[in-house]
C-alpha positions in Angstrom: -11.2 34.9 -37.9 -7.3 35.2 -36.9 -5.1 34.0 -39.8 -3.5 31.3 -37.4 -7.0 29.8 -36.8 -7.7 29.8 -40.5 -4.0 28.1 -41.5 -5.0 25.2 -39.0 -8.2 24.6 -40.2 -6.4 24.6 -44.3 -3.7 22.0 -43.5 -5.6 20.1 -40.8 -8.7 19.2 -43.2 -6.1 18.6 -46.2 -3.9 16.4 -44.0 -7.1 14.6 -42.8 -8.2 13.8 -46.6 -5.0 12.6 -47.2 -4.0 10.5 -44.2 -7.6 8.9 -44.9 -6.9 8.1 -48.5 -4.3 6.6 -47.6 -5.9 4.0 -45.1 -8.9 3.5 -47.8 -6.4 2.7 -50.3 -3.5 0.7 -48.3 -1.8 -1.8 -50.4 -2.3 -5.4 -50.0 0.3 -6.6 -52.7 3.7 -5.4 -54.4 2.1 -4.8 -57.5 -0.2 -2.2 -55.8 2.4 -1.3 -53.9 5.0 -0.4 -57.0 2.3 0.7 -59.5 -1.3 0.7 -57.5 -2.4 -2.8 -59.4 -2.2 -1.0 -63.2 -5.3 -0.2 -63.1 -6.1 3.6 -62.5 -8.1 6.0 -65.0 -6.3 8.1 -67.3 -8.0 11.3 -65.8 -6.8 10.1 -62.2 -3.4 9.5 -63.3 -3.0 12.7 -65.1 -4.0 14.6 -62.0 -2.0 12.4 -59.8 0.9 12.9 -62.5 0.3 16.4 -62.8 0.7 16.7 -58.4 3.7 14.8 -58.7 6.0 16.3 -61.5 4.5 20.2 -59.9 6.6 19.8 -56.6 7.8 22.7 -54.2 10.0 23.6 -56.9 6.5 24.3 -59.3 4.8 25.8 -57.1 7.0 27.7 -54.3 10.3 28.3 -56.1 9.5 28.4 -59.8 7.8 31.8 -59.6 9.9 32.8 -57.4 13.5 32.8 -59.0 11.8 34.1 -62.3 10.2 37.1 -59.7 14.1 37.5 -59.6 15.8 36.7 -62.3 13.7 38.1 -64.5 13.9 36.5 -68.0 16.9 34.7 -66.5 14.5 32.7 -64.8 12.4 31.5 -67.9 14.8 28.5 -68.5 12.7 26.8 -65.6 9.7 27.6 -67.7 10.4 26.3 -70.7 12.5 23.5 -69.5 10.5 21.5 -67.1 7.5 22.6 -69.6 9.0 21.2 -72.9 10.4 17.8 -70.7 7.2 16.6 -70.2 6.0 16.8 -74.0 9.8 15.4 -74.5 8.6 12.6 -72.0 4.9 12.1 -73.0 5.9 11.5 -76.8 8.8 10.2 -77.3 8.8 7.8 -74.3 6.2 6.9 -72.4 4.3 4.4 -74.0 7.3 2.5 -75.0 8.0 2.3 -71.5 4.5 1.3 -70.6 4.6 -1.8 -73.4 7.3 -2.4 -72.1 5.5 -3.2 -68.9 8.3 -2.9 -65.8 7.7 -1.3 -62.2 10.4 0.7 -62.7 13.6 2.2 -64.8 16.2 0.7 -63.4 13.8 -2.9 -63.9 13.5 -1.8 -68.0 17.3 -1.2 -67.8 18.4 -4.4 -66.3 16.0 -6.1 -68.7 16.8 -4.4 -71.8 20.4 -4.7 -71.4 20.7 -8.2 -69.9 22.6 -7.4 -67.1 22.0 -7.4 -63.4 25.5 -4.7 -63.8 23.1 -2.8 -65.8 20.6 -3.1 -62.8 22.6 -2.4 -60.2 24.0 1.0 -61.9 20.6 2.5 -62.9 19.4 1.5 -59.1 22.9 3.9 -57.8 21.9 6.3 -60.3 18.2 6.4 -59.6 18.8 6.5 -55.9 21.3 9.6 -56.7 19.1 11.7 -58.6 16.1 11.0 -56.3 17.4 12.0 -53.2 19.0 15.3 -54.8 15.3 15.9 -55.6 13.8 14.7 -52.2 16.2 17.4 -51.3 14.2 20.2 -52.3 10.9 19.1 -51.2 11.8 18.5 -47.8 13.1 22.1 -47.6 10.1 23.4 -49.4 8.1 21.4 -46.5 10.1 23.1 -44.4 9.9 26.7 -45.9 6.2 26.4 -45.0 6.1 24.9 -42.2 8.2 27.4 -40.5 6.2 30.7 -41.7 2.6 29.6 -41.6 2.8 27.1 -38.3 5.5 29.2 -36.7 8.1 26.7 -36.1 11.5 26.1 -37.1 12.8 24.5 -40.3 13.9 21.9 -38.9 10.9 20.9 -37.1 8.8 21.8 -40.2 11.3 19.0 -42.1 10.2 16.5 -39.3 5.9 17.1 -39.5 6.4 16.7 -43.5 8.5 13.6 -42.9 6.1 11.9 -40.7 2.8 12.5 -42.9 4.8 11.4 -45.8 5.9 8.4 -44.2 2.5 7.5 -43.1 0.7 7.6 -46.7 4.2 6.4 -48.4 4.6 2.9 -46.4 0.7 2.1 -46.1 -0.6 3.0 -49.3 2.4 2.6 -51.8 1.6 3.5 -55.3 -1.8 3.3 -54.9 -2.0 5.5 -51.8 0.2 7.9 -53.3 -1.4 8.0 -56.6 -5.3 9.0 -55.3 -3.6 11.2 -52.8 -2.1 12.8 -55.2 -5.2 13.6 -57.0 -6.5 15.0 -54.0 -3.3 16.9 -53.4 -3.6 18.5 -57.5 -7.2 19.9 -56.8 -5.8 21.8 -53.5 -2.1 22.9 -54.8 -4.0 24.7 -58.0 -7.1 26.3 -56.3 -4.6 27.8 -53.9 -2.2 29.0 -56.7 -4.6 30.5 -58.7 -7.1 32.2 -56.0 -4.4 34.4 -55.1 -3.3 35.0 -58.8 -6.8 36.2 -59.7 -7.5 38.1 -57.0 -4.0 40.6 -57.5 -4.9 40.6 -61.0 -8.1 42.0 -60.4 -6.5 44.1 -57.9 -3.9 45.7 -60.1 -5.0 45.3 -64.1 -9.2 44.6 -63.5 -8.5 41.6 -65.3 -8.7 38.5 -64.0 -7.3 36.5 -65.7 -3.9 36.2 -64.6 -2.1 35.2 -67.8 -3.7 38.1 -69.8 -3.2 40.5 -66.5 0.4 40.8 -65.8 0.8 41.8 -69.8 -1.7 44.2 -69.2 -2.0 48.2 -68.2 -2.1 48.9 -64.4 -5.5 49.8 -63.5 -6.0 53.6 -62.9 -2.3 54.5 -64.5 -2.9 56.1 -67.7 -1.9 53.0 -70.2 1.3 52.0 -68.0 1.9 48.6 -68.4 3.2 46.3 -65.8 5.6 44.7 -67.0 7.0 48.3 -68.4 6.5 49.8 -64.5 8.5 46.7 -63.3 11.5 47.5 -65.7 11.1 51.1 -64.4 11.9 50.2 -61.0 14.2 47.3 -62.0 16.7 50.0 -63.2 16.2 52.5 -60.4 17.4 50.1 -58.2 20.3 48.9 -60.1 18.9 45.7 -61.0 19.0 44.5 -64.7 15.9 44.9 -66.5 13.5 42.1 -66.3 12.5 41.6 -69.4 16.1 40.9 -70.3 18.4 38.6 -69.4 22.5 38.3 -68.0 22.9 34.6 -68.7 25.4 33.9 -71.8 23.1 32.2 -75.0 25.1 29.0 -74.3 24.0 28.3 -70.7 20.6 29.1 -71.3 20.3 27.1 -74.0 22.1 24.0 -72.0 20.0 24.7 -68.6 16.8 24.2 -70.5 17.9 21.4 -72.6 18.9 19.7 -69.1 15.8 20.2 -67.6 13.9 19.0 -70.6 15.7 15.7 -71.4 16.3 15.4 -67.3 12.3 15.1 -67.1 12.5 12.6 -69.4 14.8 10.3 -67.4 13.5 11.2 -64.1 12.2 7.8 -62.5 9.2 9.1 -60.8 7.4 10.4 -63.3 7.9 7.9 -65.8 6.9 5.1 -62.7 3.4 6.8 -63.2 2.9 5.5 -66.7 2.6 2.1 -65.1 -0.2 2.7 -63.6 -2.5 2.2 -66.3 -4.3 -0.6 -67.9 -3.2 -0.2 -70.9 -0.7 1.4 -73.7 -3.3 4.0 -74.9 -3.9 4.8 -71.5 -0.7 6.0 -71.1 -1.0 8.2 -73.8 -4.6 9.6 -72.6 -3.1 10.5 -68.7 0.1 12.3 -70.5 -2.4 14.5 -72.4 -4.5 14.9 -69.3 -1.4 15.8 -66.7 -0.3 18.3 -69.5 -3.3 20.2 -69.6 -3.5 20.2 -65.5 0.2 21.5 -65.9 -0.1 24.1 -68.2 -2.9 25.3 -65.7 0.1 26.4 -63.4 2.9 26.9 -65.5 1.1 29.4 -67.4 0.2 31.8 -64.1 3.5 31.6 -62.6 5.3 34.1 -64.6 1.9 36.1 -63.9 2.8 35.7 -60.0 6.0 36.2 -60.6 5.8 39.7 -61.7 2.7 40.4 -59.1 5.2 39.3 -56.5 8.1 41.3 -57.5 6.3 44.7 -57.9 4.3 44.5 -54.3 7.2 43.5 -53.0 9.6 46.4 -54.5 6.7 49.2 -53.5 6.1 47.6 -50.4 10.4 47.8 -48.8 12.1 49.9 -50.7 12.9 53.1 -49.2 10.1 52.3 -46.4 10.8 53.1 -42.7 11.6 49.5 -41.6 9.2 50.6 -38.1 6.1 51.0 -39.5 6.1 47.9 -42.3 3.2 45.5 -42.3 3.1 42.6 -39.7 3.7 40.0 -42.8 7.2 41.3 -42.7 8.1 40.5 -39.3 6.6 37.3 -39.3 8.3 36.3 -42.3 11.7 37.6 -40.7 11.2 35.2 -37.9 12.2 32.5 -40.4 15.4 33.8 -41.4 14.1 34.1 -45.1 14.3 37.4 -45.1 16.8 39.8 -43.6 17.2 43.3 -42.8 20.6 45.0 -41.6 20.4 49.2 -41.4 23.8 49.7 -42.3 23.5 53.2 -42.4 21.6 53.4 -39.4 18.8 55.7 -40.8 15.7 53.4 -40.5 14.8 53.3 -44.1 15.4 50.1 -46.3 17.6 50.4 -48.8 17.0 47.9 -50.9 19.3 47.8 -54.7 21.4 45.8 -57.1 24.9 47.3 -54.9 25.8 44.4 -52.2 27.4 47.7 -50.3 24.9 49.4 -50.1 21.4 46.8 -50.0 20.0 46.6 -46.7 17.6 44.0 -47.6 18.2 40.1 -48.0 15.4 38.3 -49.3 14.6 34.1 -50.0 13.4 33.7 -53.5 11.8 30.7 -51.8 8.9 33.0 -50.1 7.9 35.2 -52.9 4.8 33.2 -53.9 3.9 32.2 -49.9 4.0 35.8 -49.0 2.6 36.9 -52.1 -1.2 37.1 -50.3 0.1 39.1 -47.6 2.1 41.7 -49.2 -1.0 41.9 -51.5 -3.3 42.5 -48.6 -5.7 39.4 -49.4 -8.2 37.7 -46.9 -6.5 35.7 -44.3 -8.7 32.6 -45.4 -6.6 32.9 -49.3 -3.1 33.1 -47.3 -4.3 29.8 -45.5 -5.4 28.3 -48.6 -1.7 28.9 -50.0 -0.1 27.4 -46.8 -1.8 24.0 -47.9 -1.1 24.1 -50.9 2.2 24.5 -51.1 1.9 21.6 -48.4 0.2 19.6 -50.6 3.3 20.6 -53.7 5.8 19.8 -51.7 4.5 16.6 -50.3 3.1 14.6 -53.1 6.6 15.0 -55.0 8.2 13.7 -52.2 6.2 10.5 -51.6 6.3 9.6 -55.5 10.1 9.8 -54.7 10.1 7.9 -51.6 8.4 5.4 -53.7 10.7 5.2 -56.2 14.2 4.9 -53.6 11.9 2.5 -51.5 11.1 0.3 -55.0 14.8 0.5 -56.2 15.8 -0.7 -53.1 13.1 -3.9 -52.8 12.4 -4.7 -55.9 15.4 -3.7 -58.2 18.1 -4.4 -55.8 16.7 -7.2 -53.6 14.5 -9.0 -55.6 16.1 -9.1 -58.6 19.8 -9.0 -58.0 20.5 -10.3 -54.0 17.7 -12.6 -53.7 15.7 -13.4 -56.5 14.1 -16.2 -54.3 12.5 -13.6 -51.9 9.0 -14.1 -51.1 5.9 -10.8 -52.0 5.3 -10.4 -48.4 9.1 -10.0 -47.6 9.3 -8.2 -50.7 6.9 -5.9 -49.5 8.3 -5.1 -46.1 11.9 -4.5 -47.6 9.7 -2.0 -49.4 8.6 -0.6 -46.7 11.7 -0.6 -44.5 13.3 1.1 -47.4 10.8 3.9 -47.5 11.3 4.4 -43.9 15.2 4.8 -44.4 14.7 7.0 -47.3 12.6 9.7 -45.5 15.3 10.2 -42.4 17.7 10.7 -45.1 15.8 13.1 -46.9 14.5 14.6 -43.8 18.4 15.2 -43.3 18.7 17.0 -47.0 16.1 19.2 -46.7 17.3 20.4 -43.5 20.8 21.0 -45.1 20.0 21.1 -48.5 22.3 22.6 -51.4 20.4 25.6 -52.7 16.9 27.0 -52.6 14.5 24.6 -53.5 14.4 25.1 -57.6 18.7 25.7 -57.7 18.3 21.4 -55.6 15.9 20.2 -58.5 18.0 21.8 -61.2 20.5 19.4 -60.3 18.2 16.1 -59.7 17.1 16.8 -63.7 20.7 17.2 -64.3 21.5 14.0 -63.1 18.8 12.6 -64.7 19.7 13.5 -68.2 23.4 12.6 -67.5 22.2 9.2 -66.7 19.5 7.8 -67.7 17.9 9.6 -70.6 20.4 8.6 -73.3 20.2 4.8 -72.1 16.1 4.7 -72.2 16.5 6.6 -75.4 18.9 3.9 -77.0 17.1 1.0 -75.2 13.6 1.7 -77.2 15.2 3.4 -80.7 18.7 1.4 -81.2 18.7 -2.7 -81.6 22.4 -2.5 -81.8 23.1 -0.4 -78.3 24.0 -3.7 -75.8 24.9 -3.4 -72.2 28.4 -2.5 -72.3 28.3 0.7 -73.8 25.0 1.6 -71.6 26.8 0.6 -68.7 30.0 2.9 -69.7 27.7 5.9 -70.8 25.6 5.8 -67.3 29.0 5.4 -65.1 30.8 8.2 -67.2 28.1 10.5 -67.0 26.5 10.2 -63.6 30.5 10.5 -62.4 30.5 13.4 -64.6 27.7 15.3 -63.5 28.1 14.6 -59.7 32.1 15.8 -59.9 30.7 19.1 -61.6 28.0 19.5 -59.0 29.7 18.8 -55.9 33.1 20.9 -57.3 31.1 24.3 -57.7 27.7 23.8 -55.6 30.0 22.2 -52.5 33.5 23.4 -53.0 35.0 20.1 -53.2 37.7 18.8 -55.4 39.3 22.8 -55.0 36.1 24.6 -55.5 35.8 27.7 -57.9 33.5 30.4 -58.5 31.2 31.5 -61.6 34.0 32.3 -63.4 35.4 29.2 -63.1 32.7 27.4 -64.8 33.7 25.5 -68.1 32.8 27.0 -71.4 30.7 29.0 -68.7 28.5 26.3 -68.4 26.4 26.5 -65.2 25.9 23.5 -62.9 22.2 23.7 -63.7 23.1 23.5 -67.3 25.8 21.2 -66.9 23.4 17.4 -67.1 23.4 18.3 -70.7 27.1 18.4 -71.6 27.5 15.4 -69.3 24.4 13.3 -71.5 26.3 14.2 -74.9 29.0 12.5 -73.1 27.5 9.8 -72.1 26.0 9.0 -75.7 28.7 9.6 -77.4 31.1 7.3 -75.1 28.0 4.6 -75.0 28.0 4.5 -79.1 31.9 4.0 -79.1 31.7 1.5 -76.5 29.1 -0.9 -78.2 30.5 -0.5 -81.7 33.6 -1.8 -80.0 31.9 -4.9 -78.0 29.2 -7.6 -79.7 25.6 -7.0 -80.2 22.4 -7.9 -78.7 21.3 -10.9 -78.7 18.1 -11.7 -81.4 16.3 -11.8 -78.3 16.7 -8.4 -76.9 16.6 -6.6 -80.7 13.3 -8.9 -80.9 11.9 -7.6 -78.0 12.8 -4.1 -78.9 10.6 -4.5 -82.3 8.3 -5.2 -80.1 8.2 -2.4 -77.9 8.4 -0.2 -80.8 5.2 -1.8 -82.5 2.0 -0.2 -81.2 -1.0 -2.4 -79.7 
């Protein structure tokens, strides 16, 4: 069967299962909507968890930059790897005692203040739609290769299938959809990992594979064969890396703390029944995480070799049909400067013939490896299914901020559930044209967008949860001042070196030659140190708050 026949049949039975989820499971009330009634297993939330903190980045863009980068590209790794243990441990069960929809609700709560409210609702629209950003241009990475349309248009099908399952089903849509969505995205990651394992070590196992002697070459190892032609080209090794110790260390440390004040994710630990529960579904969703964590660097340097032996210093006429259909997207680009028809593809921007999207490494990954058409249309919905179920948890959480954090408990506290939940609703709709406008004009390639949402994040929110559960004494003026100063912080640092605003600069401009990436972590030492000044400078709590905090602190 033709590949095209075999890609519609993928994403149209996928899309089926979750469009009729999502009628089976339509909400009835907010607290369905906002947290699917509190009542959902802890293996079903861990998938569901696990589906959405893997998002396009995980699965399309992870691999790819470290196919790139090299050891450079670990930081993702580790980071969004250690975050969730950061999350699961030190914070999630507080936050489920604690028993709000959502952050900025446990903010405006714990610090008395609707102020308080109000600024973790800016911030947790802020850092949401930077992250929407790169899911809606994941959506449309895919859409544009494997249904042969435009980016653009590939934006607008993922808009309109989110939107559908978003608004019906709220939280409790979303979350067995995302279930759904888990067992798809890793059966079509790892089919393709094991069979190019098999293919080039006879192991297959990917983990153990891509660490492992190439099958038929005498003892050469992989990894030592991708070094090899690493240098020929003029590339830096890839087992070593170019980043400065300081930035690497601050990049992962961003992502880490950033997962733990990422709204989203934590949202899902409200889903539960129950304290322990929360505690159960964050040790299920890490063991469905490590699942794919673990094989991307595998891919990663499967994709990097086939693709390397299958360009470089090939007669651009006779290359493989993937190649051409792939250029059709504008994610990879060929110019034949010297006009001899080979591709010259090296480190030397002078000389390189050959542009290439770190974004398409894993998605073309099947068809520079030769594999059966039905495997490449198994990794068309997946991805789908990455990209999506990341972006409805988000659309859940602007469309809650909005509703329930903005207008219920700050412009009209008198507002009844049903209006309640069509501002919730409306909301949702408004949010997905606007990201549907970032992912077509997004700021980066998919994981460089996320990077930033988790540097937001940390900026933001994490030192103010932190504080809120561990320090009676931390009141709502100095949470206040330490979210402002750092969110301002971050976003000035981000939009002067991503955008080119406020005069722009280059890499070499950086400060201490902090990356933008890496940034979210000076700006959260920032943040705590100016929120500790400000509230040893302005009264406590109230008994009433540092009571409640006991409390949350206590276990069940």
């Amino acid at each position: 069967m033709e590949l095209q026949y075999w890609i519609w049949i993928a994403v149209g039975i996928s899309f089926s299962l979750y469009i009729g989820i999502a009628i089976w499971s339509r909400a009835s009330s907010t607290k369905e909507f906002y947290v699917a009634g509190g009542g959902v297993h802890p293996i079903a939330n861990g998938m569901a968890t696990a589906a959405d903190w893997m998002s396009a980045a995980s699965f399309i863009s992870m691999a790819g930059i470290i196919s790139f980068n090299g050891y450079d590209g670990s930081v993702y790794l580790m980071g969004w790897t250690g975050g969730y243990v950061l999350l699961a441990l030190l914070l999630a069960p507080y936050l489920r005692k604690f028993g709000k929809f959502t952050v900025p609700d446990f903010i405006g709560d714990r610090y008395y203040s609707n102020y308080a409210r109000g600024v973790a609702v800016f911030c947790a629209l802020i850092v949401s739609f930077t992250y929407i950003a790169g899911q809606m241009r994941g959506v449309g990475v895919v859409f544009s290769r494997y249904l042969e349309v435009d980016i653009t248009t590939g934006v607008v099908i993922g808009m309109c299938i989110v939107l559908f399952y978003a608004v019906l089903g709220g939280m409790k849509g979303i979350t067995y959809t995302q279930v759904a969505q888990y067992c798809v995205l890793i059966f079509a990651f790892m089919v393709p990992a094991v069979f190019i394992s098999i293919i080039m070590t006879g192991n297959a196992i990917p983990q153990i594979g891509f660490g492992s002697a190439i099958s038929g070459s005498d003892g050469v190892y992989l990894l030592d064969k991708l070094d090899g032609l690493h240098q020929e080209l003029g590339f830096h090794e890839y087992t070593t890396g170019s980043k400065s110790t300081l930035d690497v260390f601050l990049i992962t440390l961003a992502l880490m703390v950033g997962t733990a004040g990422l709204p989203h994710v934590i949202v899902r630990f409200f889903t539960v029944k129950k304290v322990s529960d929360a505690r159960k579904s964050a040790g299920w969703a890490l063991l469905f995480i490590a699942i794919l964590y673990t094989t991307a660097p595998a891919i990663a340097v499967f994709s990097r070799t086939n693709l390397i032996e299958t360009v470089s210093n090939k007669e651009y006429a006779n290359l493989p049909g993937w190649f051409e259909k792939w250029q059709t997207t504008g994610l990879i680009k060929f110019e034949d400067k010297n006009q001899d028809g080979l591709i010259q593809y090296v480190a030397d921007p002078k000389i390189n013939e050959l542009t290439v999207d770190a974004d398409i490494m894993v998605l073309a990954n099947p068809e520079i490896a030769k594999l059966p058409n039905w495997v490449i249309a198994l990794m068309a919905a997946g991805a789908l299914a990455a990209a999506l179920s990341t972006a409805a948890g988000l659309l859940l959480v602007i469309s809650a901020s909005v509703s329930h954090d903005l207008i219920k408990k700050i412009i009209n506290p008198a507002v009844s559930e049903k209006n309640e939940l069509i501002a919730a609703r409306l909301s949702a709709f408004g949010a997905v044209l606007l990201a549907g406008y970032f992912g077509v004009n997004p700021p980066g390639f998919v994981a460089a967008t996320v990077a930033l949402a988790f540097g937001l994040a940390a900026a933001s929110f994490f030192p103010a949860i932190v504080m809120g559960i561990f320090s009676k004494r931390m009141n709502k003026e100095g949470a206040i001042s330490g979210m402002v100063v750092g969110i301002l912080f971050m976003l000035f640092y981000m939009t002067k070196f991503k955008f080119g605003w406020f005069g722009g600069g280059t890499n070499e401009d950086w400060w201490f030659g902090i990356s933008p990436e890496g940034f979210g972590s000076f700006a959260m030492l920032v943040n705590f140190v100016v929120s500790i000044i400000v509230s040893k400078l302005t009264p406590p709590p109230g008994e009433e708050i540092q009571s409640l905090i006991e409390n949350i602190r206590k276990p069940n």
